[in-house]
C-alpha positions in Angstrom: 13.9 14.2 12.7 16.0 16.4 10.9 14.9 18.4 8.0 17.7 17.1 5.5 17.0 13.5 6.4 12.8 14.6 6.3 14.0 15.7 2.6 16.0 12.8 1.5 13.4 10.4 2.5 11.0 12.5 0.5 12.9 12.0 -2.8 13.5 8.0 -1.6 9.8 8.0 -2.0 9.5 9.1 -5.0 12.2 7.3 -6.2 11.2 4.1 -5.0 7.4 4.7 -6.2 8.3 5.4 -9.8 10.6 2.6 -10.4 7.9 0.1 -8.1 5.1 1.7 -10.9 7.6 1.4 -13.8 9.1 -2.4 -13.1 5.7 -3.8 -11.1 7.8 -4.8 -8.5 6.6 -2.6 -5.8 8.1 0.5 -4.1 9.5 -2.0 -0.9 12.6 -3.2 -2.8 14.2 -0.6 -2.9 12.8 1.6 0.2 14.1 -0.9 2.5 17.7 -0.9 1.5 18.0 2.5 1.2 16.2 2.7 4.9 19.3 0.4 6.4 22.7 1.0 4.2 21.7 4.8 3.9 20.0 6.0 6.6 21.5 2.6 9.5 17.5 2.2 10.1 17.1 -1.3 12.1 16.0 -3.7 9.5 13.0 -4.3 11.3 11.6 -0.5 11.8 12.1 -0.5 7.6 10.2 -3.0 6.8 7.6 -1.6 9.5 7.4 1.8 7.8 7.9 0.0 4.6 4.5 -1.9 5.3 2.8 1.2 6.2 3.6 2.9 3.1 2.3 -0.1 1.2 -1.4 0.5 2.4 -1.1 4.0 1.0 0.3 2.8 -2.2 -2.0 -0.1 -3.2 -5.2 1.8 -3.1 -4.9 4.0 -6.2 -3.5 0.8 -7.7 -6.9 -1.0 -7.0 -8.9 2.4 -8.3 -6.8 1.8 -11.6 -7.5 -1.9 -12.1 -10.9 -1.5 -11.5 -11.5 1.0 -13.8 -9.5 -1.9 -16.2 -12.1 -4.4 -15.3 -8.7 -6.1 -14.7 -10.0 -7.9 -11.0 -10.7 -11.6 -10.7 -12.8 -11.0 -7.4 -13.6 -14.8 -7.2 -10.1 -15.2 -6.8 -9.0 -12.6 -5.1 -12.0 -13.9 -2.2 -10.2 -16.5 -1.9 -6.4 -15.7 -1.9 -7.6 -13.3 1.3 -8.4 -15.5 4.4 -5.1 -17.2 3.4 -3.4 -14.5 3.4 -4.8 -12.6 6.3 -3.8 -15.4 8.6 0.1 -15.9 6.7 0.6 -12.1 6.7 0.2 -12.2 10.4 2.7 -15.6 10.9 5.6 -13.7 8.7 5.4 -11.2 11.0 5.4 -13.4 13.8 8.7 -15.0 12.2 10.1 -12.1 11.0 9.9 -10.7 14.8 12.4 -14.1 16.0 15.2 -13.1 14.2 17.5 -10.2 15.0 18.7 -7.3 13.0 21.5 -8.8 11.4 19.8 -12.4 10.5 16.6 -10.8 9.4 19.2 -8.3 7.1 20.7 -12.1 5.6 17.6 -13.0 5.1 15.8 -10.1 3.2 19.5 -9.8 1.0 18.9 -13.7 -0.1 15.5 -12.7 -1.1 17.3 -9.5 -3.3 18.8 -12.3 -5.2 15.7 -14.0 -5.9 14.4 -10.2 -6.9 17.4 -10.2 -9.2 17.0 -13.6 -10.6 13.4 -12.6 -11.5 14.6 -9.6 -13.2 17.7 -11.2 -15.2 15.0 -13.5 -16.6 12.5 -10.9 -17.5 15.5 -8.9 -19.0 16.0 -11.5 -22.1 12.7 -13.4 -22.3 9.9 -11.1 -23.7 7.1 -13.5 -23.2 5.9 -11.9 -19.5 2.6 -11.6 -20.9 1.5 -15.0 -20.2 -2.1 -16.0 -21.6 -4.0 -18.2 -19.8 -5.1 -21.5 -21.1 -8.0 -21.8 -19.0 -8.5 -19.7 -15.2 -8.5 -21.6 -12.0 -10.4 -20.2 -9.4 -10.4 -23.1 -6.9 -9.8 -22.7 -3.8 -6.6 -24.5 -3.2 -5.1 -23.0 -6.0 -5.8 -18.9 -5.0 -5.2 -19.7 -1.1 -2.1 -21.5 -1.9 -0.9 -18.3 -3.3 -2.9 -15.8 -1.1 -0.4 -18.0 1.7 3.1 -17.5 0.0 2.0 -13.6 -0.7 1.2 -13.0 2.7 4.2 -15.2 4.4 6.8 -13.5 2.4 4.5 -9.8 3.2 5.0 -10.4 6.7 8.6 -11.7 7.4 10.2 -9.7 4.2 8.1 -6.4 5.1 7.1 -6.2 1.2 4.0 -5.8 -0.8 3.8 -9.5 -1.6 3.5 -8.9 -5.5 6.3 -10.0 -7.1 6.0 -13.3 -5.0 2.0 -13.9 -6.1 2.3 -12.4 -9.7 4.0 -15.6 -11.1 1.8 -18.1 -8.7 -0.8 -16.7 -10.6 0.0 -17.4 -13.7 0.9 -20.9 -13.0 -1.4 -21.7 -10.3 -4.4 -19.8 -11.2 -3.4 -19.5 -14.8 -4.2 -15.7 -15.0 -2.5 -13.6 -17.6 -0.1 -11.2 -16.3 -2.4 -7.9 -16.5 -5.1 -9.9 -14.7 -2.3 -11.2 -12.0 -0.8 -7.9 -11.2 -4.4 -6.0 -10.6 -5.4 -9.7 -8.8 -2.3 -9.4 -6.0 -2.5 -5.8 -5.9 -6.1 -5.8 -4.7 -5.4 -9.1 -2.2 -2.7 -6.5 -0.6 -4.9 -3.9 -0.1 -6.7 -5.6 2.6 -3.7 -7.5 4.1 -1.6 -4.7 4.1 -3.1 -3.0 6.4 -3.4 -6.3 8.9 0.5 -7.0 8.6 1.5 -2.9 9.2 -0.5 -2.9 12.2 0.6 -6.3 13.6 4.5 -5.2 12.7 4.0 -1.8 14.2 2.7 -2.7 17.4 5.8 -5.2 17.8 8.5 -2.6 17.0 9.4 -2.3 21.4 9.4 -6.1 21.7 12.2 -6.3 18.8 14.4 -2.7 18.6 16.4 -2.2 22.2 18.7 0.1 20.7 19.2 3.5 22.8 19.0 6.0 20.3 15.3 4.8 19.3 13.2 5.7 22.0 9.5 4.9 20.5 10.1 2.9 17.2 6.8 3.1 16.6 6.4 7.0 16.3 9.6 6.7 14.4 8.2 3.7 11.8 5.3 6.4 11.6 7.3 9.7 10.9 9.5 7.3 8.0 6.3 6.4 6.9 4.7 9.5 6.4 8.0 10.7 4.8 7.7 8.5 2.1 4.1 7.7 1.3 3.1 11.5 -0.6 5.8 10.9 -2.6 5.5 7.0 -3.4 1.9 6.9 -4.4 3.0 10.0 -6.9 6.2 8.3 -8.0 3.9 5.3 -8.7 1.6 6.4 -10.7 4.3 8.8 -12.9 6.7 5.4 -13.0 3.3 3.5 -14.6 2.6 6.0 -16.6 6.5 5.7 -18.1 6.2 2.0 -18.8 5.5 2.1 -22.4 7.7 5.2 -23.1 11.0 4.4 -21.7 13.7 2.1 -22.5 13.0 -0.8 -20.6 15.6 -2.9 -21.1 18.0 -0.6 -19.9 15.6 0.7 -17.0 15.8 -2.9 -15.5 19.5 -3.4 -15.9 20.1 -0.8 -13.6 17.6 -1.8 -11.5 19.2 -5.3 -11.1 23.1 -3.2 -11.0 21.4 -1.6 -7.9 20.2 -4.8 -6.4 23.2 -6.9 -6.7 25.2 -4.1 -5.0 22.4 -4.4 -2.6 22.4 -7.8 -1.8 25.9 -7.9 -1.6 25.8 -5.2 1.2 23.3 -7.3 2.8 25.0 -10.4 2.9 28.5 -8.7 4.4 30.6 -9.4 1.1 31.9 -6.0 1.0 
């Protein structure tokens, strides 16, 4: 790998970790992209590195709501054997389609990313108070489910799907969510990066990748350093910067994008 691109993806790291630890949206959004419109990475092999780098990231995350006394561990218990299996399946699915559908795909989920945003950009209520927690079982595996289907096929951290299930379903409030779906991704991460990984030569035939694993790995170790740092600098910027303006960008970059993704320019 050469040392300008080793560089580049160095700084896409960091990047990616401060505005994932500013926005709560996770450090995957916008490492994929980059990944295939900047550096013409197969789709799949960045969401594969992508998933690596998301083991690495949700650890200190976990450390942090712990300390918080943040974690619903009855829930979280039962989101995981949901998830565990679902992580697994979106993989599975994820490895059906080709490049170029699995591209469509993850650019339609950009524009839910961007929907999500646009709303959080005028309605300051996202601190939703629960009116009474539902641990149940149907309820925290329905979302442990959805967070690990959309982990597996879309190669994210699965937050920004769960966080809003559990505020409806479980009826969490959003500081509780977060640390809930951060901690149910630090044991399925892992699960889905080594299932994608170890699928890489059954879906990327493309001559100039001759082991897409090591490849995924080198990526990977590229941009985990500097993701978990970026992370915890970008929390750590939440209440001091304009946010407002922070997450219009964010959704500028997206819709450019998602627009990329879907051929429109």
């Amino acid at each position: 790998m050469p040392l300008a691109e080793i560089i580049s993806l160095v700084l896409v790291g960091l990047a990616a970790g401060a505005l994932g630890g500013l926005l709560g949206i996770g450090g995957s959004i916008v490492m994929i992209p980059v990944l295939v419109l900047a550096f013409r990475h197969d789709q799949h092999l960045a969401q594969a590195a992508a998933m690596i780098v998301n083991v690495f990231v949700s650890g200190p995350a976990v450390i942090r709501h712990q300390r918080a006394k943040a974690i619903e561990w009855t829930i979280v218990g039962r989101m995981l054997p949901a998830g565990l299996l679902f992580i697994i399946i979106g993989v599975q699915v994820s490895n059906l389609f080709d490049h170029e559908m699995l591209k469509r795909i993850f650019g339609l989920f950009l524009i839910y990313v961007i929907i999500v945003n646009v709303r959080k950009l005028f309605d300051r209520s996202d601190a939703m108070e629960g009116d009474g927690m539902r641990s149940g079982w149907l309820p925290s595996s329905l979302v442990g489910a959805c967070m690990g289907f959309a982990a597996g096929l879309l190669g994210i951290g699965g937050g920004i799907v769960a966080v809003p299930l559990l505020q409806r379903a479980c009826r969490l409030p959003l500081r509780r969510c977060i640390a809930v779906s951060a901690t149910a991704m630090c044991v399925t991460a892992p699960l889905g990066a080594i299932r994608k990984n170890m699928t890489l030569p059954d879906v990327i035939h493309t001559a100039d990748v001759s082991d897409p694993i090591i490849l995924s790995l080198l990526i990977a170790a590229c941009l985990a350093p500097t993701a978990i740092i970026g992370a915890l600098f970008g929390a750590g910027l939440t209440h001091s910067l304009p946010m407002r303006i922070v997450r219009a960008a964010f959704i500028l970059l997206l819709t450019y994008a998602s627009a990329r993704y879907l051929g429109l320019f």
